[in-house]
C-alpha positions in Angstrom: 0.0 0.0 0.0 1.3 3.6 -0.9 1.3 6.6 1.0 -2.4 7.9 1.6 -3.7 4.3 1.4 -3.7 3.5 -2.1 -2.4 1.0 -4.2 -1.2 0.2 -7.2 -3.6 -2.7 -8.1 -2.7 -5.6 -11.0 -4.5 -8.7 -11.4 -2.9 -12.2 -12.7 -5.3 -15.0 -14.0 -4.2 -18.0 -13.9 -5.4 -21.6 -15.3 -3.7 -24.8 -16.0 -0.1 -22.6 -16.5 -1.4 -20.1 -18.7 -1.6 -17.3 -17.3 -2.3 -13.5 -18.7 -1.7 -10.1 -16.5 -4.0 -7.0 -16.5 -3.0 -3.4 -17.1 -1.9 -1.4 -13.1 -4.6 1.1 -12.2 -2.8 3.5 -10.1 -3.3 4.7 -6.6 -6.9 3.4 -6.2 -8.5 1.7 -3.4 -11.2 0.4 -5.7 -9.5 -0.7 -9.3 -11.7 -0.9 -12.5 -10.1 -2.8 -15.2 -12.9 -3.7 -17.2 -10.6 -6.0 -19.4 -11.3 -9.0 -21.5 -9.0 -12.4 -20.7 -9.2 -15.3 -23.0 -7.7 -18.5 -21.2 -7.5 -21.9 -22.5 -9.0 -24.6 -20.3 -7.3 -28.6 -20.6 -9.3 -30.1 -18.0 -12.9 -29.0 -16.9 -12.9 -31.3 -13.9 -10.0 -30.1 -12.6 -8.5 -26.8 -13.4 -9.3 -24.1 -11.5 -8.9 -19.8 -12.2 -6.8 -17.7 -10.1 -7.2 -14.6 -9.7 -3.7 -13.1 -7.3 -4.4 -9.3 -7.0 -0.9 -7.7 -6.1 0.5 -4.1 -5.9 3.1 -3.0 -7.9 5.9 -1.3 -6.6 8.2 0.5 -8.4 11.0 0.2 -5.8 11.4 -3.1 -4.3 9.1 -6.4 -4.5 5.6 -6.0 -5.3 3.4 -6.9 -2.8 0.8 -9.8 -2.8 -2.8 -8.3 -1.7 -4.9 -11.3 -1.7 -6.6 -14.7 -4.2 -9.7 -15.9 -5.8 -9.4 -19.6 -6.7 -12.8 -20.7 -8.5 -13.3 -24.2 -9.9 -13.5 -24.3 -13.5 -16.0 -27.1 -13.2 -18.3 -24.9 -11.6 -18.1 -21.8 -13.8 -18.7 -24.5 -17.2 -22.2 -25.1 -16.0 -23.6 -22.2 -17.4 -22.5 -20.1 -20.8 -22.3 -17.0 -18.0 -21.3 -16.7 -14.7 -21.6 -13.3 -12.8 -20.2 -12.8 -9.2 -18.6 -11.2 -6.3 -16.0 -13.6 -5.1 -14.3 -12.6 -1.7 -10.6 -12.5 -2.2 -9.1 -14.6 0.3 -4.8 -13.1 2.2 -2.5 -13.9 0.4 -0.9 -17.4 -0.2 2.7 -16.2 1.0 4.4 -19.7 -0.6 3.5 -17.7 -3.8 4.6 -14.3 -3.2 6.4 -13.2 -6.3 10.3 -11.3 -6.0 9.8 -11.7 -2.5 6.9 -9.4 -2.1 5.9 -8.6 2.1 3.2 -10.2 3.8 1.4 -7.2 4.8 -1.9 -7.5 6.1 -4.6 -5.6 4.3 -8.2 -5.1 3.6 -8.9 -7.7 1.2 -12.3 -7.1 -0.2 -13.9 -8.1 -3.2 -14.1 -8.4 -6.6 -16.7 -8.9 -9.4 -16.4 -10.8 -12.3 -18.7 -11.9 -15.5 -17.3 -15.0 -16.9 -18.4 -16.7 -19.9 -18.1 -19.9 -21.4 -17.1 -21.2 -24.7 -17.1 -24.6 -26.3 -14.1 -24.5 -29.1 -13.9 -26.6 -31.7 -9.6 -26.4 -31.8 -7.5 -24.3 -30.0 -6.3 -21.7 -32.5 -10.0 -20.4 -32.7 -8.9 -18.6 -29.3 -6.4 -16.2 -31.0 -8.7 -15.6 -33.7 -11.3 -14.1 -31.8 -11.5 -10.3 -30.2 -15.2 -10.1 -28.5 -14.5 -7.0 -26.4 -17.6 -7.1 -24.5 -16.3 -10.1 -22.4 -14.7 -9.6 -19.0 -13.4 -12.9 -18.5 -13.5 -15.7 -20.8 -13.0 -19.6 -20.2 -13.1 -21.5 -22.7 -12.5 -25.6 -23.3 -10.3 -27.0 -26.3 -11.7 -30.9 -26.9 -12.3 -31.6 -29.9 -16.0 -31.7 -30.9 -17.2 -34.6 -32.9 -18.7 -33.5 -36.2 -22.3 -33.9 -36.4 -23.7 -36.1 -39.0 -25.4 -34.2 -42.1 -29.3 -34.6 -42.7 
């Protein structure tokens, strides 16, 4: 946290080892990104999103503000998922360039996730749907339907 109470919030979403970092909102206590994130899903039953919400420093570590881990499983029930998901301390076996422990408010954050069958994996790159916040999406192969 900076002087005055702020931070300098980032978000990393994380499943199966891809993960994809959001822009810093400076000195904010309550961060808007309003971003889109397109991650590839390899297992429904058991990947999970992370969500590790950290403040970046520009001298020394960055520090690790808190986590959202939501089962992936859970989220592909439904072509849309919209929440506030309590973000839980910080994990410190994961703090990154050996950001501090501090304790802070950890609060909450809302997300809209949506679902999306794909039929192979490079359709992911080829699609820009700004209107999305999040995006999950699944990469087994569809069998082909039969004609009529």
């Amino acid at each position: 946290m900076d002087l005055g109470g702020t931070s300098d919030p980032y978000a990393i979403l994380r499943v199966h080892g891809t993960e994809q970092r959001s822009k810093v909102i400076h000195k904010t206590r309550e961060p808007r990104w309003e971003e889109t994130f397109k991650l590839l899903v390899r297992d429904v039953d058991s990947d999970s999103l992370v969500i590790s919400l950290w403040d970046h420093d520009v001298i020394g570590s960055h520090d690790a503000l808190g986590q959202v881990s939501l089962a992936v499983h859970d989220l592909a029930s439904r072509p849309c998922t919209q929440g506030t998901y309590s973000i839980a301390p910080p994990d410190s076996s994961k703090r990154r360039r050996g950001g501090s422990a501090r304790m802070v408010d950890h609060g909450t954050i809302t997300l809209a996730i949506y679902w999306r069958q794909l039929v192979n994996g490079s359709e992911l790159l080829e699609q820009d749907d700004q209107t999305l916040s999040t995006a999950l999406v699944s990469s087994p192969p569809v069998p082909a339907r039969a004609a009529n």
